[in-house]
Phi, psi and omega in degrees: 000139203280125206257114200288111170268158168232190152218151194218146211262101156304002206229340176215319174136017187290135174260165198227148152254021162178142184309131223214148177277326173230153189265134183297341179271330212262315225000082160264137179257170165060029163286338222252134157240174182278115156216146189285108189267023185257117176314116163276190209220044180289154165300139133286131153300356174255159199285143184295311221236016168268001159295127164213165200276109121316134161284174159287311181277020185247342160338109136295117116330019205249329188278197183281164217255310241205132173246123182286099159311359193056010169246122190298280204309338173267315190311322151322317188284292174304296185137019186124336173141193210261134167277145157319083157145336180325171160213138203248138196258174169208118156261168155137188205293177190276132190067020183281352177109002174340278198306306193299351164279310168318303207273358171280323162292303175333321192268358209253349181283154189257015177251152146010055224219118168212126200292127147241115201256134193238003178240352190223143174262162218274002178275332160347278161291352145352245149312323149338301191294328188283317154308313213279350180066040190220124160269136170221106156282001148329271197308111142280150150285104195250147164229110171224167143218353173293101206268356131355277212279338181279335133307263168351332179276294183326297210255017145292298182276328203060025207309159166266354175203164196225079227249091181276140171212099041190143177311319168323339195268309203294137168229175166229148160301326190278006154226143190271011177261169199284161175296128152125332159294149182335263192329272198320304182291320177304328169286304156324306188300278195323313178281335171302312239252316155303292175330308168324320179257001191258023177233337194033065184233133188274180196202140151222133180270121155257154197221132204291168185234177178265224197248349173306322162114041170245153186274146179296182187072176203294167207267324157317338197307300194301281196321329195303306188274153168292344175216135200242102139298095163256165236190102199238169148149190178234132192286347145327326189245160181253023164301161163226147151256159171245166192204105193263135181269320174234150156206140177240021164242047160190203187252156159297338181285307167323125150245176187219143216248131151213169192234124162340126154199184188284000188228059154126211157273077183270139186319139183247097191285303188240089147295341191280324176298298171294357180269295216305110158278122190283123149250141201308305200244191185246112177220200209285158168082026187215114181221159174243129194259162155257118151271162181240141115257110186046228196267035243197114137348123176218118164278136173214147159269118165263124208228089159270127160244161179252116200219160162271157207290153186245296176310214169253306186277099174287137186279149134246144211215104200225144170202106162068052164235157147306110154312295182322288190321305172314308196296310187291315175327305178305305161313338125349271167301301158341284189304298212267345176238351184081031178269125148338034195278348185293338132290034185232145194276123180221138174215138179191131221230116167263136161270189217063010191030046162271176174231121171255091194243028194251114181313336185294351184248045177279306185333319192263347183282328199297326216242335144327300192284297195322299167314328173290317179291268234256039152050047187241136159292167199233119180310117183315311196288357159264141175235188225217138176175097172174158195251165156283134118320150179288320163259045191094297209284179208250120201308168156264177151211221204259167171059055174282303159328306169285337183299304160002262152334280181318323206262302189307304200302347195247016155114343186298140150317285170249132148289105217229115176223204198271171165266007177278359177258162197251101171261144132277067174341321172301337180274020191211146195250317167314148201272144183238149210205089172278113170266168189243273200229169189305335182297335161330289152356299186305319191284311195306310164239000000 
């Protein structure tokens, strides 16, 4: 038999019928290979004939909606925790914790669970398990990549959940190309992704990512599941965020904070207390902004210094700020206040090595910079919520109430957010401070 090729785009999943130096969807050049789709006829393990027509009103709905991982914080991520039957994708970069959060749930659920694993062998996860310091006899081990076979387990064992690391590993018998190529992650996902739903036992996949920061394999992978995680932070810092990109049972806004440590992940229940730094004495260039991650309040330290410039050309420098945002702020401030910066060196930094992009902390980057150009400190007990305009004035923004609230509960004194927002002072014990426009600003320091 004659062997049927296609070419398919390693880098986004385009498929071709003869090979090209760039792919036309992506346009990366020399991703496109040769790979072989033509299908054997294996017994397959999944079953043919358990589909059948359902009414709507014949759906039970009585049993449980939601299964509790026993981690706040992933369950928050979910939407309350894992639906039946779901199938949950987890990307992100190599060594950020991928596995070790999965197998940290995997020990910690009181059902049925079995991790199967195609890159670390079990003594491996042995030890991992031994580090993470938690026994579960629950939880079994598969070390496969086949997946005929690893179906053939599934529907042997019946597990009540389900952990693959990694799609990347997984082959099939029914496509003749190497592990880990388009076609092969796409045929594995389809068949994990059956199995799932005609069984209704949720998976979670984990998925390796490319150098774009996308999980490799074809761009279909993400429609295929119900849910798109990622799992960010810098492996310098020990913060994690988890991020759901897709859900299709919750919202998209929730994150979930977690911390590095020697015996695993731990949950960051109040992240606004460890980002906040104490200082002995008070000094220039340091505000604390109220930030939003999805619905969830976050105090960050914002930190500028301000230099005259040593070269002809002044640097600007941001790390897990929008550079861009910065650049308009300056120009702001320029236009609308007379402060010199174009010959001045501005550098600015949220600690804690997080990332931030929620326009409500422009007030507290503005009120950095100022302070750092006149070396005046800005008093710890203020925080900062509100976005800039192009023509000064100080924007309103959302949840103002809850931001509020977080700068009270941790202790802050004063609050300074826009006067476009509809406040009731009274309802607050922190002194609240409504500004119009940036010039408002100059008197503080």
């Amino acid at each position: 038999m004659k062997l049927k090729t296609t070419y398919y785009c390693q880098n986004c999943g385009a498929q071709y019928s003869k090979w090209m130096g760039q792919c036309s969807a992506c346009k990366q050049w020399n991703t496109i290979v040769e790979e072989v789709v033509s299908k054997k006829d294996p017994q397959s393990p999944i079953k043919k004939n358990l589909s059948k027509l359902l009414k709507l009103n014949q759906i039970d709905t009585n049993k449980e909606y939601r299964i509790a991982t026993g981690n706040d914080e992933l369950d928050r991520v979910l939407g309350g925790g894992i639906v039946p039957g779901s199938v949950i994708l987890l990307g992100g970069e190599p060594g950020i914790g991928k596995s070790t959060l999965m197998l940290q749930i995997a020990l910690q659920l009181p059902r049925q669970t079995l991790y199967i694993s195609g890159e670390e062998s079990p003594k491996q996860i042995r030890m991992r398990a031994e580090r993470i310091g938690i026994n579960n006899e629950n939880m079994k081990l598969l070390f496969e990549t086949n997946t005929q076979k690893i179906l053939h387990v599934l529907y042997e064992e019946n597990p009540d959940i389900v952990v693959i690391d990694s799609i990347q590993t997984l082959h099939t018998d029914l496509i003749e190309s190497s592990a880990g190529s388009i076609s092969q992650i796409r045929e594995t996902a389809s068949e994990i992704i059956q199995y799932a739903k005609q069984t209704n036992t949720p998976v979670f996949i984990i998925g390796h990512i490319n150098k774009e920061g996308q999980i490799a394999g074809p761009k279909i992978l993400e429609h295929m599941v119900d849910t798109v995680l990622q799992f960010e932070g810098d492996r310098n810092h020990l913060f994690r965020i988890l991020r759901a990109q897709k859900n299709r049972f919750g919202s998209t806004h929730e994150i979930g904070i977690f911390e590095m440590y020697n015996k695993g992940l731990r949950q960051i229940k109040n992240p606004s207390k460890l980002l906040l730094t104490s200082h002995e004495t008070e000094l220039s260039g340091t505000v604390i902004a109220v930030a939003m991650e999805g619905i969830r309040p976050l105090l960050v330290e914002v930190q500028a210094l301000v230099g005259t410039a040593v070269y002809g050309t002044p640097q600007r420098t941001t790390t897990g700020y929008d550079i861009k945002r910065l650049h308009m702020i300056l120009a702001v401030l320029e236009k609308r206040m007379g402060i010199k910066l174009s010959t001045k060196d501005v550098f600015l930094n949220i600690t804690g090595g997080i990332r931030i992009d929620d326009p409500a902390i422009d007030m507290a980057v503005a009120m950095a910079i100022l302070s750092s150009n006149n070396d005046l400190p800005v008093p710890a007990s203020w925080a900062f919520a509100g976005e800039l305009g192009l023509t000064g004035e100080v924007r309103p923004v959302t949840r103002i109430e809850q931001r509020i609230s977080e700068a009270e509960k941790l202790g802050f004194e004063r609050i300074f957010v826009s006067k476009h927002n509809k406040i009731n002072p009274n309802d607050f014990q922190i002194e609240i401070n409504q500004i119009a426009e940036i010039k408002g600003l100059k008197i503080l320091v």
